[in-house]
N, C-alpha and C positions, 0 to 999 in steps of 0.2 A: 081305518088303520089305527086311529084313537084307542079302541077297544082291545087290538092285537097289542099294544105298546102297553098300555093298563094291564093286560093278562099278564103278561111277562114279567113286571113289576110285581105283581101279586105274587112270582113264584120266588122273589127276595128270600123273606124271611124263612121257607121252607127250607131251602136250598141251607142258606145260613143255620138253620137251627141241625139239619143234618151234618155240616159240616163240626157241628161244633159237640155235638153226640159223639161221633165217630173218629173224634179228635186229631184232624187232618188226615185221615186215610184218603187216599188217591181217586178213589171213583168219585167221592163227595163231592173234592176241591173240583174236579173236573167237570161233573154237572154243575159246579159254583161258577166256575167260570163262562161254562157256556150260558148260565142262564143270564149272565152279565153280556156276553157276545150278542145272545137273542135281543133283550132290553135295549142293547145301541143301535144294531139293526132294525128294528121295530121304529123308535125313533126318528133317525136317518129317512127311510121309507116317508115317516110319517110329516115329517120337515119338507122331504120332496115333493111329493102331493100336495103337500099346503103352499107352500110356494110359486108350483105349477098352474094353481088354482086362481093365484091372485092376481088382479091386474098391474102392470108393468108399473104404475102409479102409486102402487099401494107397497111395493116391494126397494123402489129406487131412492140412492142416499140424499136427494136432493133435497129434502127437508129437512136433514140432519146439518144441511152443508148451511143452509137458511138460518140457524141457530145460535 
């Protein structure tokens, strides 16, 4: 999922550099924004599986609380 979240990231600056050619016209902004929805998503996903992944011990505030 690492790699899906990196891809998506990757398509920042394209997105961005078309937006800024076409000087806010409507389709741009709109693949801008989604490539920004993709990037959270991607994220999210990737948070969940990593957390899902970790032991109950590795995740819990009780070392924080210990502090």
């Amino acid at each position: 999922m690492n790699f899906a979240h990196l891809f998506m990231v990757s398509l920042v600056p394209f997105s961005t550099a078309w937006v800024a050619d076409t000087r806010l016209a409507a389709v741009p902004v709109a693949v801008y924004a989604a490539v920004f929805v993709l990037v959270n998503l991607a994220y999210c996903v990737f948070v969940w599986e990593t957390l899902a992944q970790a032991e109950v011990k590795e995740v819990s505030a009780s070392p924080i609380a210990e502090m």
